[in-house]
C-alpha positions in Angstrom: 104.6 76.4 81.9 107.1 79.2 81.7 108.7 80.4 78.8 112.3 80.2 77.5 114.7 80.9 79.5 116.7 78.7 82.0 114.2 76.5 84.2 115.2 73.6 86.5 112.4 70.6 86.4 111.9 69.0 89.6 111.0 65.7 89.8 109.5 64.5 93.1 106.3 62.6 94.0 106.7 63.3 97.8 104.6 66.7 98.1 106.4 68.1 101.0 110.0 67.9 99.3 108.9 69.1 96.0 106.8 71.9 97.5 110.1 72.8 99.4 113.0 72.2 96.5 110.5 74.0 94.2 109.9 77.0 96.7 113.3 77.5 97.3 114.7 78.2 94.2 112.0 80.4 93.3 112.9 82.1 96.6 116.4 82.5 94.8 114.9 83.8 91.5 115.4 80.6 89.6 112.5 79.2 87.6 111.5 76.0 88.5 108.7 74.0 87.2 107.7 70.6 89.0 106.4 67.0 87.8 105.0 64.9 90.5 105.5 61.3 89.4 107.7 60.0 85.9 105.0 60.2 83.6 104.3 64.0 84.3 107.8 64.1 83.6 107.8 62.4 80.3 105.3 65.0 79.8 107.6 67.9 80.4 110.6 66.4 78.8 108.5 66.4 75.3 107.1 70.1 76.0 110.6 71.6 76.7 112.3 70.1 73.8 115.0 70.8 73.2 115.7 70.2 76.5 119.4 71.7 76.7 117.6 74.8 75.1 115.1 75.9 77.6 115.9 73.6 80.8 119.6 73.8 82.4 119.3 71.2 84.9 116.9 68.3 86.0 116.2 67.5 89.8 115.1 63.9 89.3 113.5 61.3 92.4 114.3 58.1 91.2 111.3 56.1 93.4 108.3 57.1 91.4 105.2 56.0 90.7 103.9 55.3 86.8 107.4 55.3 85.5 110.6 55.2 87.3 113.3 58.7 87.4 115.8 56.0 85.9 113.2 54.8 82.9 113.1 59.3 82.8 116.9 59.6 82.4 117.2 56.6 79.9 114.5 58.8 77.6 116.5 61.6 77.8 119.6 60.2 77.3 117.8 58.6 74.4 117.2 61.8 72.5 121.0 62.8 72.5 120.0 65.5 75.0 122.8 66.7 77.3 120.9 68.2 79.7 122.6 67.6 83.5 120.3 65.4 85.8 120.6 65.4 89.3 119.9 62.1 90.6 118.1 62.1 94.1 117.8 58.9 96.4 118.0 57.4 99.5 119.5 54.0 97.9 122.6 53.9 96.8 121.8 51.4 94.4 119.3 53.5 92.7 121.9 56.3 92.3 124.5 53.6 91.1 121.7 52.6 88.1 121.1 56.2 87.5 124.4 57.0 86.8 124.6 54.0 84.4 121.2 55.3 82.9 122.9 58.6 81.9 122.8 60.9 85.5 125.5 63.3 85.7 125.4 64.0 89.3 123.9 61.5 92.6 123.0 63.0 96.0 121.6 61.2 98.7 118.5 61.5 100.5 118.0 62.8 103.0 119.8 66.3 101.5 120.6 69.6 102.5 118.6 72.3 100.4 121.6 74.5 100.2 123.5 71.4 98.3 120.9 71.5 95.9 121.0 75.0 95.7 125.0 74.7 95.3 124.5 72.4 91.8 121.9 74.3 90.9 123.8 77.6 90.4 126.7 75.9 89.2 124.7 74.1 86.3 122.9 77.1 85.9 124.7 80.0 85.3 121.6 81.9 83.9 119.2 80.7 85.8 118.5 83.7 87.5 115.7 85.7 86.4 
């Protein structure tokens, strides 16, 4: 895990888009660490608290396996954290419930890397090493 500083978590169980969201913005200098599936993300929500504090923005899958991006959100909301999360899904009833659940921002699957790239920076002024 990196230290302090800006990081984006990136939350993804397909290998292929992870690998690529998560190879990209280190590409652009932005830290990025990576959960495969919503309980490696519980996980890294409790090791980066306070979340607003070391992470500026979540990228967060909302079909995953163990426990669902929405059930993630609703745990982050539930500390009172602010941190922006990036809802990402094919259905559009998934991102409706995760922007219920507390998401700040839904974009479709499939997406164009340089959209994510595009709310990255914005949410992330400093997250440029």
């Amino acid at each position: 895990m990196q230290g302090d500083g800006h990081v984006v978590l990136v939350v993804e169980d397909d290998e292929g888009i992870r690998s690529l969201v998560v190879e990209f913005l280190r590409d652009e200098q932005i830290r990025a660490e990576e959960a495969r599936d919503g309980a490696q993300a519980l996980e890294l929500v409790e090791a980066y608290r306070p979340l607003s504090r070391r992470v500026c923005l979540i990228l967060m899958d909302l079909m995953l396996p163990h426990v669902t991006g929405v059930d993630v959100i609703r745990h982050v909301r539930s500390l009172g954290d602010p941190v922006p999360i990036v809802a990402l899904s094919a259905s559009r009833t998934h991102l409706a419930e995760a922007m219920l659940a507390g998401a700040n921002i839904a974009i479709a699957k499939p997406f164009d890397i340089e959209q994510i790239l595009s709310v990255v920076t914005s949410q992330c002024p400093h997250g440029h090493d």
